[in-house]
C-alpha positions, 0 to 999 in steps of 0.5 A, a space after each residue: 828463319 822461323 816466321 816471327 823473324 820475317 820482316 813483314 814491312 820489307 816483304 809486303 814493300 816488295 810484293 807490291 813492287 811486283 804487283 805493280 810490275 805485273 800491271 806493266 808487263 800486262 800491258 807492255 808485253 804482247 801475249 805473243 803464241 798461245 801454248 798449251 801445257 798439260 792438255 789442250 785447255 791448259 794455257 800459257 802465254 808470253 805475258 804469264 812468263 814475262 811476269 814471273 820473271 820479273 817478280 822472280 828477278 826482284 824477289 831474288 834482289 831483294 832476298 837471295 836467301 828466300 825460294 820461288 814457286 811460280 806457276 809457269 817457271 815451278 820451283 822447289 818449297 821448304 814447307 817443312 823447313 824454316 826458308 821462306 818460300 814465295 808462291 808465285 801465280 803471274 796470271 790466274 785466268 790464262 784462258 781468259 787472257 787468250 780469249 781477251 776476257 778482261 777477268 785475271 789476276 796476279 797473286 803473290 804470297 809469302 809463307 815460311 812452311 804452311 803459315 802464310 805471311 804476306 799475300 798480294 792479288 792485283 785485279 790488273 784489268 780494273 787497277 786494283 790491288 788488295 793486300 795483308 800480312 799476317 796480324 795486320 789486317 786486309 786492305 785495298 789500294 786506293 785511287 789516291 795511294 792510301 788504302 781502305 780496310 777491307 771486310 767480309 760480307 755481313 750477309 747472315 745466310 747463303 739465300 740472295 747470296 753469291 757464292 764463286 766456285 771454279 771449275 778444275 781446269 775445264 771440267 767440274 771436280 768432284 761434289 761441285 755440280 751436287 754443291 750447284 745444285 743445293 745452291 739453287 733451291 737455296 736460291 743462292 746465286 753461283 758464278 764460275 768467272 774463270 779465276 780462282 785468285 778473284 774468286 777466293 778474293 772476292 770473299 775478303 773485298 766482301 763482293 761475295 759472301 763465299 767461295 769452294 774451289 775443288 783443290 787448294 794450290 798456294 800458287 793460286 789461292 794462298 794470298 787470296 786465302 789470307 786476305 779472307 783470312 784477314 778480312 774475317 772470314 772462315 776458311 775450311 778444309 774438306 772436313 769441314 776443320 778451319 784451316 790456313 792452308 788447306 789440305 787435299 780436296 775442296 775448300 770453302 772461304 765464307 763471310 762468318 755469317 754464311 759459314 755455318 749455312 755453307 758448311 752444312 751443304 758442304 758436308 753433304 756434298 763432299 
């Protein structure tokens, strides 16, 4: 199935399903045992699990044919073939979850190889959702069950900005404490809130005017990414090439009037 035979309409129905899934089983489902994965800061829930299983359930309903990756429950992609893959994170911010921080996110999106489609991140704390697919703009839900375009930041420059990064894991990934640093006597303003989906997202709601995050997961960023994409923005690899769907080592989304300040401390630092 090659990417313009997707029926966009149909896949975005069902992805908003799962957000709203996601909103049910975040608050129905105790977090239960807090398990570790990787290493002692690489957290896992019952929630994170819950929901995975239950947009997998759905997907597979709605589209039998198409694959999963997911955070918790993996996954094989066909990113060099034509199946349509969805990825999958049922909440980005575990640890803020564990810890009863009020800052996660589920991301969900939809790519046939490395060209993203359909991208959902829901906010399930503050009940937002933001969407896209590919062509069709940016938006977000609003109280009333329409919806609201979304645009990237009209800043012109990082000075009085903010600008989002992310630790790796718990520790900073390479370049990110020299990027920290330019930023500061740029006196652009940095926040690490514990979320790579809103961080990324926060770009395309136009809430910050950029974010560098040390590696590109599609199961974290990817939906995100498109709706910066879509809202406007500029996203660019570790060489500095614009790109939708970023290689090895950092990435950077930015407001188009900031990417060009952005892109020059990037080069420096990484």
């Amino acid at each position: 199935m090659s990417a313009s035979s997707v029926d966009l309409d149909a896949v975005l129905e069902v992805a908003l399903a799962c957000a709203d899934d996601a909103a049910r089983v975040l608050h129905d489902v105790p977090r239960g045992e807090i398990r570790t994965k990787k290493h002692a800061a690489d957290l896992v829930t019952d929630v994170d699990v819950a929901t995975e299983r239950t947009v997998r359930a759905r997907i597979a309903d709605a589209f039998p044919g198409h694959l999963v990756v997911g955070e918790e429950l993996g996954g094989e992609p066909d990113l060099d073939g034509d199946t349509p893959t969805w990825w999958c994170d049922p909440v980005d911010g575990t640890t803020n979850l564990a810890s009863g921080l009020p800052w996660t996110s589920f991301s969900l999106a939809l790519a046939v190889g490395r060209e993203p489609l359909v991208g959902v991140v829901a906010d399930l704390w503050r009940g937002e959702v933001w969407w896209t697919s590919a062509g069709g703009g940016a938006w977000r839900r609003t109280d009333d069950g329409g919806r609201e375009r979304l645009t990237a930041s009209s800043a012109t420059g990082l000075a009085g900005q903010v600008l989002l990064t992310e630790w790796a894991s718990y520790a900073p990934w390479p370049g990110m404490l020299d990027l920290l640093a330019a930023l500061w006597e740029r006196h652009c303003t940095s926040r690490v809130m514990g979320s790579g989906t809103l961080s990324v997202a926060s770009v395309g709601t136009g809430r910050a005017a950029a974010a560098v995050i040390g590696s590109f997961g599609p199961e974290d960023h990817l939906a995100a990414l498109l709706i910066g994409l879509e809202a406007g923005a500029v996203v660019r690899d570790a060489a500095g090439r614009e790109t939708r769907w970023p290689g090895p080592g950092p990435f950077s989304v930015a407001a188009p009037g900031v990417d060009a300040d952005l892109r020059a401390l990037t080069t420096s630092c990484f």
